[in-house]
Phi, psi and omega in degrees: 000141177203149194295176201294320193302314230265317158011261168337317184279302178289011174242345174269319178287354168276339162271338197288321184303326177294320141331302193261300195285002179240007132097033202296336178227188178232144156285183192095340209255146172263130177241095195278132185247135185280114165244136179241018165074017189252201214281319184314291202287355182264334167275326165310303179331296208270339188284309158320296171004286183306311182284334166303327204259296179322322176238012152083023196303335187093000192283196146240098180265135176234145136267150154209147210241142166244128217240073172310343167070077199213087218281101195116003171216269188321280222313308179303279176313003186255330176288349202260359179257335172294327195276334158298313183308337168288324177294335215238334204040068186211127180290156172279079170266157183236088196273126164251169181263357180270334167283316155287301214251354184050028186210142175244180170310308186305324143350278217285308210287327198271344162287321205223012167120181192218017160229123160103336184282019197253306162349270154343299216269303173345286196273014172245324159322290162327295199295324158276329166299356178269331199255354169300309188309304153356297217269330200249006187041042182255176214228352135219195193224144144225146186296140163251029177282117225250171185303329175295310144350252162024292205284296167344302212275342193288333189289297199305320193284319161309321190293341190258015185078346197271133208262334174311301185316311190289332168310314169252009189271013179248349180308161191245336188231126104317127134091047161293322185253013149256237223263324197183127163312138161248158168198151199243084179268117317027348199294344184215033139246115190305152177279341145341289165298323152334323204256327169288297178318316175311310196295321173267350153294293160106066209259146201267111189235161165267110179269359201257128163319162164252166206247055163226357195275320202276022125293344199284138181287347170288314180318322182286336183310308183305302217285321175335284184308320162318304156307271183344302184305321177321297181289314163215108210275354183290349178338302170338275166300338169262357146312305132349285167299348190266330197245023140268320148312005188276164179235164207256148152286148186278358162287331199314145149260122186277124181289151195267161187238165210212172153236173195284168173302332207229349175232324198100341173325165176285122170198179199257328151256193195295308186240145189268159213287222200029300169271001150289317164315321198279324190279340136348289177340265157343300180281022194059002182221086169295327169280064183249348193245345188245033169115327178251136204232015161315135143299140181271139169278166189263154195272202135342322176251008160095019180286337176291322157327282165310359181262319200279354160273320159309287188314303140315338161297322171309097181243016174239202179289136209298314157295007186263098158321142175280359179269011178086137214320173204181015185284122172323000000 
């Protein structure tokens, strides 16, 4: 046990080592930190800062946010990452899915429902931080994603089979062989400490769920780790460890990685899961990217209808932004 300062000091000095010993930056390199204005990207913002000027890494550090369009939740976090820009002094860029994609969270959920809508905002997210990060020209992307995360995504790819995911969801760098690197300096850091440090920094963070999530199949995954932890919190990290150790058979067939056809995005088939999802969309048949290829019909209140005028209104390309292509 140690005091509050002394905290501080061994909890800034365990990212800065995870930092040096995986070797996460350069100097030089412009660096976008995914801020969603919650306790994780806000404690990365300030504590990277800090540690950027204290130990002279060189970077060039963005926030950069993304505006899922989740009306009573993003609109509120997004004020709290504006009041970051001010604090931290690191610019802001903000990308919306209605600006990529002409579709919001608010959208989607109401096309297809409060199941199967976390699907939809995952791969799209992913997909707009990549073209945000693009617009800002950095040259990596980091995460405020913490060891509990982590532990979480390893538990979700065994219970789902995927056996691809699992092979790579413990890197500390990502996404190396596409458009722009991710890294996870969180990586062996609990979110406990996470949630004390903000706190006793007394760091201007968003704390309220979002309120499309407690369906999300991860949420049983979360409740899981909790348990565990409760009982043994190193659990946490040696979950980690079983799942950087695992090994692939060398028979598996591994998906080749590729790009898509119709945006350039990155993927394993002609089209990546973002256009498959927007063309569901679009076409009035939201469950389409997620296993069911029924046409859906209109419900009562005419949605189908109203989805087949939308999509007709659509006269441009799926992936086409009103500020013009944004393709890679």
């Amino acid at each position: 046990q140690i005091c509050r300062e002394c905290f501080y000091i061994v909890f800034e000095d365990e990212i800065h080592q995870t930092i040096v010993d995986n070797n996460l930056f350069k100097a030089g390199e412009r660096v976008a930190i995914g801020a969603s204005g919650g306790k994780d990207s806000t404690v990365l913002a300030y504590v990277l800062s800090e540690l950027n000027k204290r130990h002279k890494y060189g970077l060039d550090l963005f926030l950069l946010s993304i505006d899922e369009g989740i009306t009573g939740y993003r609109d509120d976090s997004l004020e709290t990452v504006k009041r970051n820009e001010l604090q931290y002094g690191l610019p802001l860029k903000i990308v919306s899915y209605k600006d990529l994609y002409d579709w919001t969270m608010d959208d989607i959920v109401k096309a297809i429902g409060l199941k199967n809508n976390c699907t939809f905002c995952g791969v799209f997210r992913r997909q707009a931080l990549d073209r945000g990060a693009a617009l800002l020209k950095v040259d990596k992307i980091v995460t405020g994603h913490n060891a509990d995360d982590i532990a979480e995504t390893v538990l979700l790819n065994i219970l789902r089979g995927d056996i691809a995911r699992l092979s790579r969801c413990t890197f500390i760098t990502t996404g190396e062989d596409g458009p722009i690197p991710r890294c996870k300096p969180f990586k062996y850091t609990y979110e406990k400490e996470i949630v004390m440090y903000a706190y006793f920094k007394k760091l201007d963070y968003f704390s309220t769920e979002c309120i499309y999530s407690p369906n999300a199949y991860r949420g049983f995954a979360r409740e899981f780790i909790k348990d565990l932890e409760r009982m043994r919190p190193r659990a946490i990290l040696d979950i980690i460890t079983s799942g950087e150790n695992f090994r692939i058979s060398t028979t598996t067939r591994m998906p080749e990685q590729g790009t898509c056809e119709r945006c350039g995005y990155i993927s394993s088939q002609k089209l990546c899961k973002a256009c498959v999802l927007l063309d569901g969309l679009n076409r009035g048949l939201p469950k389409l990217g997620i296993g069911r290829t029924a046409k859906v019909g209109a419900g009562a209140d005419g949605s189908g209808e109203q989805q087949g005028k939308r999509a007709e209104r659509r006269n441009r390309s799926s992936l086409q932004g009103k500020h013009g292509n944004l393709d890679f």
